[in-house]
C-alpha positions in Angstrom: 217.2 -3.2 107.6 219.2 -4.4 104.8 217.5 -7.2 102.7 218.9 -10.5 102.8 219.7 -12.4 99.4 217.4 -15.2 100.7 214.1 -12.5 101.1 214.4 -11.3 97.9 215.0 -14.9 96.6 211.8 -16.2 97.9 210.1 -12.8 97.1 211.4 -13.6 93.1 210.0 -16.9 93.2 206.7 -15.9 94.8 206.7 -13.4 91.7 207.0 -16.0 89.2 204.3 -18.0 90.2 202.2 -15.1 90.9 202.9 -13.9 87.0 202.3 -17.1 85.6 199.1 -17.7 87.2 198.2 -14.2 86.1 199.5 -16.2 82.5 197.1 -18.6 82.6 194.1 -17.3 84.0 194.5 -14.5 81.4 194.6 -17.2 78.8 191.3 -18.7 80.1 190.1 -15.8 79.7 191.0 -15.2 75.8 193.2 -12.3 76.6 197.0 -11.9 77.5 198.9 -11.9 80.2 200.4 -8.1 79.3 196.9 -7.0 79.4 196.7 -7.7 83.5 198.5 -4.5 85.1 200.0 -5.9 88.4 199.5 -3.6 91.5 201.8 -5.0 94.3 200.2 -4.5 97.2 203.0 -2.8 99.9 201.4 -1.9 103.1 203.2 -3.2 106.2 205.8 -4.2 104.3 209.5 -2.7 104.4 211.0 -0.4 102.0 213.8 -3.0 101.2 210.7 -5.3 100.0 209.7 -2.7 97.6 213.2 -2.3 96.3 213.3 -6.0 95.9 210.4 -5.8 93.9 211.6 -3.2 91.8 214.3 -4.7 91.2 212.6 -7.7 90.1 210.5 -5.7 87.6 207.3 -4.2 89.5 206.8 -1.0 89.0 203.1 0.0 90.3 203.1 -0.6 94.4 199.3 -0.1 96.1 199.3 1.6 99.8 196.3 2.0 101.9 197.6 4.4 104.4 198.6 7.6 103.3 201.0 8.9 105.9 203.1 5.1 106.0 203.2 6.0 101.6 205.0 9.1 102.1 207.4 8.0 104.1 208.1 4.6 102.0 207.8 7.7 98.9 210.6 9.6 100.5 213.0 6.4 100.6 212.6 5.2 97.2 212.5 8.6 95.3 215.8 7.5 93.5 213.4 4.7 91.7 212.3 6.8 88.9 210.0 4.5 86.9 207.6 3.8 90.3 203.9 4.2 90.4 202.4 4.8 93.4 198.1 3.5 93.6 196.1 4.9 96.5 193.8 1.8 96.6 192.8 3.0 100.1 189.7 4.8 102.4 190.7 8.7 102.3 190.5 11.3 104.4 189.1 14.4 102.9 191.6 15.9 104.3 194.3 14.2 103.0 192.9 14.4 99.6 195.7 17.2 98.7 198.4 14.5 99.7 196.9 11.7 97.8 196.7 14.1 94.6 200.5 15.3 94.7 201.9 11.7 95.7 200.2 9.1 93.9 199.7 8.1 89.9 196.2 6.7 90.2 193.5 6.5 92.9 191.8 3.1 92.9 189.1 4.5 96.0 187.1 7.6 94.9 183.9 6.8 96.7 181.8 10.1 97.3 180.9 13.2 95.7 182.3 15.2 98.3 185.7 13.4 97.7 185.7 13.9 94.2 185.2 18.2 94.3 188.1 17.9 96.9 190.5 16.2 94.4 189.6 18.0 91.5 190.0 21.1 93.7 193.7 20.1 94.4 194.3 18.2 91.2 193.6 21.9 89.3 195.7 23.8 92.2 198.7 21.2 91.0 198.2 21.8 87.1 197.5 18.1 86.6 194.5 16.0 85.8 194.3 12.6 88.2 193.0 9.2 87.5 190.5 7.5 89.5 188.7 4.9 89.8 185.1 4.6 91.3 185.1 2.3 94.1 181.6 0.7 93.9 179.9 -1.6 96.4 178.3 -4.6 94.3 178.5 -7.1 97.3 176.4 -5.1 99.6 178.4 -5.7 102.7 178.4 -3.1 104.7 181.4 -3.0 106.0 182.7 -2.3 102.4 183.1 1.4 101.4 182.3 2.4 97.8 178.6 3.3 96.6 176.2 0.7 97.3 175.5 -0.7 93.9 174.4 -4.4 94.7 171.0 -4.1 93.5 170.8 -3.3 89.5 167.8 -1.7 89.8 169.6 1.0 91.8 172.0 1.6 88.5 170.0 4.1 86.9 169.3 6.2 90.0 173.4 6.5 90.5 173.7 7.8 86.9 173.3 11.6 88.0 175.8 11.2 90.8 178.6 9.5 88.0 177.6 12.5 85.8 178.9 15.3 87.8 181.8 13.8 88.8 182.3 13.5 85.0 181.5 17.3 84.7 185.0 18.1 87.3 187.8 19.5 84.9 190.4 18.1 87.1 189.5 14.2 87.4 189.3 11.6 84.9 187.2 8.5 85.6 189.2 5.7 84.0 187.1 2.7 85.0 186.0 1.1 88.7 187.3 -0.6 91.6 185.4 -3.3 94.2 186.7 -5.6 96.9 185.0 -9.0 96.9 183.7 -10.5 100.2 186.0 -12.7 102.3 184.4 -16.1 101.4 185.8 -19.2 99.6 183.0 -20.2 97.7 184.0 -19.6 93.9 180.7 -18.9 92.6 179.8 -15.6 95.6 183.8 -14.4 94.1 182.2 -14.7 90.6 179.3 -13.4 90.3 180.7 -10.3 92.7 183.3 -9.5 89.5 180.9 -10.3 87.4 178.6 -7.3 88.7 180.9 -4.9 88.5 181.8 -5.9 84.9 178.8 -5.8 84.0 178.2 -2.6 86.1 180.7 -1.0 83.9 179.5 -1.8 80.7 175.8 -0.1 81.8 177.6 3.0 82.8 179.7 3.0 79.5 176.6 2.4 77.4 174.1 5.0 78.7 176.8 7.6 79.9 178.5 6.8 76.3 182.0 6.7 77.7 184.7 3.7 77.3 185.9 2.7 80.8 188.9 0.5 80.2 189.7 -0.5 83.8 188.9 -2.8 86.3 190.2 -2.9 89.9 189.3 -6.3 91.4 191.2 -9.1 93.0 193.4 -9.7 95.3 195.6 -12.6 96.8 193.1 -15.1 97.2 191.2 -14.4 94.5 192.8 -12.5 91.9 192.9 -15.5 88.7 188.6 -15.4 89.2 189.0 -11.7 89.2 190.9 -12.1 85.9 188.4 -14.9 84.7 185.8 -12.2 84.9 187.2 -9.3 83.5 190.0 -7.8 85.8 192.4 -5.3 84.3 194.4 -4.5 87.5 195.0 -6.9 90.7 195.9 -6.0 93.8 198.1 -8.6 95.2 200.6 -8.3 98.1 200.7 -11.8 100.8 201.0 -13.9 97.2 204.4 -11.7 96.5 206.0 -10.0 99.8 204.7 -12.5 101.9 202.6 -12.0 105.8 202.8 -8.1 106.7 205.3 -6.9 109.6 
């Protein structure tokens, strides 16, 4: 499929506005805009979208399916400068794939996930970011730990602490997806959990989280209102999925 100079037109315009509402609800938020990592969201969608992307300056691309990444992987290896995000449900046993093919996992959501990556993150010689996907709407059809109620904080402390005690794995921050509702203030005060979330674990496990996961196409500028760091974001710049 070769891309046609109109896709990647309307692709570079989508971006534009995407970035510059990024801008501004960054500035809402008294921060800037370069402090917002953009994680272009590519499943479903060609590998001559991607290219267009990275040609148009995006360099961290999110997949959910592991088997559809490599393949995309395997197409675009001549684009050096790529990061690859797992932001994903994985298969223990694809957790060796997800460790040699992608730069950061957004979706570590059990213990027994978490021995299988460090197991095959120490078998590679490296040490792989994650992020703790955490449940804080309580919908159950959401993966992650259920974390809704903040009286259950404290009794998910031991859990967080031996993950932190694998060699291989290093917690950077945490991930959520918010429900699929319009009304602002359910959006809000989902982000605002796992901010908050966050800062608890960073105060009593006295560790400096830096990252948070949350927001996607519909939502992403009251993600960054509340404290987003990275936003997942694909229909806003590639468009409807094949």
């Amino acid at each position: 499929m070769k891309m046609s100079a109109d896709v990647k037109l309307v692709i570079e315009q989508n971006l534009v506005d995407v970035r510059s509402r990024i801008s501004h609800a960054a500035e809402r938020s008294g921060r800037e805009a370069n402090e917002i990592v953009l994680v272009a969201i590519s499943k479903g969608q060609p590998v001559e979208k991607i290219k267009a992307g990275y040609e148009l300056g995006i360099r961290d691309f999110g997949e959910n399916r592991i088997d559809e990444a490599l393949t995309k992987q395997l197409a675009l290896q001549d684009l050096s400068e790529i990061q690859w995000h797992m932001v994903g449900h994985i298969q223990s046993r694809k957790a060796r794939s997800v460790v040699q093919h992608f730069s950061l996992v957004h979706s570590l959501d059990r213990w027994k996930l978490a021995q299988r990556l460090d197991r095959f993150a120490g078998e590679e010689g490296l040490r792989l970011p994650v992020l703790l996907e955490c449940n804080v709407s309580g919908e159950e059809s959401k993966n992650g730990w259920n974390l809704q109620d903040e009286p259950s904080w404290p009794l998910f402390q031991p859990e967080i602490e031996r993950i932190l005690s694998l060699e291989n794995i290093e917690i950077q921050g945490l991930m959520t997806m918010a429900p699929w509702v319009v009304e602002e203030d359910v959006l809000r005060s989902c982000f605002r959990k796992l901010r908050e979330l966050n800062e608890f674990l960073s105060h009593n496990l006295h560790t400096s989280w830096n990252e948070l996961s949350m927001g996607m196409t519909d939502d992403f500028e009251i993600a960054i209102e509340e404290g987003a760091t990275m936003v997942r974001i694909g229909r806003a710049i590639f468009g409807d999925r094949q």
